[in-house]
C-alpha positions in Angstrom: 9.4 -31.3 -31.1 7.1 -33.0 -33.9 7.4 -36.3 -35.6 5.9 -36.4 -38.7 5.4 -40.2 -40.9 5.8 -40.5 -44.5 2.4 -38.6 -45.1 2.8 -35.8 -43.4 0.6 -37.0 -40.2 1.9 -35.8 -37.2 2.7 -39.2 -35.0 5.1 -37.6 -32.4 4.7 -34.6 -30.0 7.4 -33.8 -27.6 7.5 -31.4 -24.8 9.8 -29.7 -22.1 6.4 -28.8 -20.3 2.9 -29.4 -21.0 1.8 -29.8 -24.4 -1.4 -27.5 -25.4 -4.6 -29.0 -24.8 -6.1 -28.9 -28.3 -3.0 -31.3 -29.7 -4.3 -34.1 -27.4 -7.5 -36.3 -28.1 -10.4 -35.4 -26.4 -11.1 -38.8 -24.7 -7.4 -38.8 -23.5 -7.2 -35.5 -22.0 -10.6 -36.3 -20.4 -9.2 -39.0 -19.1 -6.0 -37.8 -17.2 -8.0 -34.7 -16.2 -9.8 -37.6 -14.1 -7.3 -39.8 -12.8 -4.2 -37.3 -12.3 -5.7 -34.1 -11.8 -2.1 -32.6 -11.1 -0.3 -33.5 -13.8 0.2 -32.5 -17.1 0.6 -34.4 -20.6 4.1 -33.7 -21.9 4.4 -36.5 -24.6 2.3 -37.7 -26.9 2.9 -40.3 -29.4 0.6 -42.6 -32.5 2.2 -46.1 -32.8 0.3 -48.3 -35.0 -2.2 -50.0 -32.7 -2.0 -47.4 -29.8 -1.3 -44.2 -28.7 1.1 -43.7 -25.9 1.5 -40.1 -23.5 3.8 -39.5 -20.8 2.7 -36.8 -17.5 5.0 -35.0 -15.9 6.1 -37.3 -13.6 7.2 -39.8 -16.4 4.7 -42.1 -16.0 3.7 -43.8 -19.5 -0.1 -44.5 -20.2 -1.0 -46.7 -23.1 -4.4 -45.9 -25.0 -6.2 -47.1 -27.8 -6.2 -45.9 -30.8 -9.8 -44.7 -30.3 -8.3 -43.0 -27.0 -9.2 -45.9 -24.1 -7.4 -46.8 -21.5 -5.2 -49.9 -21.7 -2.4 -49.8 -19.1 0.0 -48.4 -17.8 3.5 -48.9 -19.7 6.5 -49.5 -17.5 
């Protein structure tokens, strides 16, 4: 499923399984290939400060809008 705002800019990608590499920001994708080698990104979304994705095992990681890590979202 996509989310699209007002301007047409995707801000919402939603899975059943992983979502294709080239829809996910480089530094983000780096970034779980690094820290959670087994899973996969299957959400993706743009808030207005930060960008949120959700792995397979529906943990919730919290980015910047630049694509660095902030925390992780309970």
């Amino acid at each position: 499923n996509l989310e699209f705002n007002r301007k047409s800019k995707i801000i919402e990608i939603k899975g059943l399984s992983a979502l294709p590499n080239t829809v996910i920001p480089k530094k983000i994708k780096s970034y779980v290939e690094t820290n959670y080698p087994t899973m996969a990104i299957t959400d993706w979304q743009l808030e207005k400060k930060h960008q949120n994705i959700e792995l397979d095992n529906q943990l919730t990681i919290e980015f910047t809008l630049q694509g660095d890590y902030l925390r992780i979202d309970d």
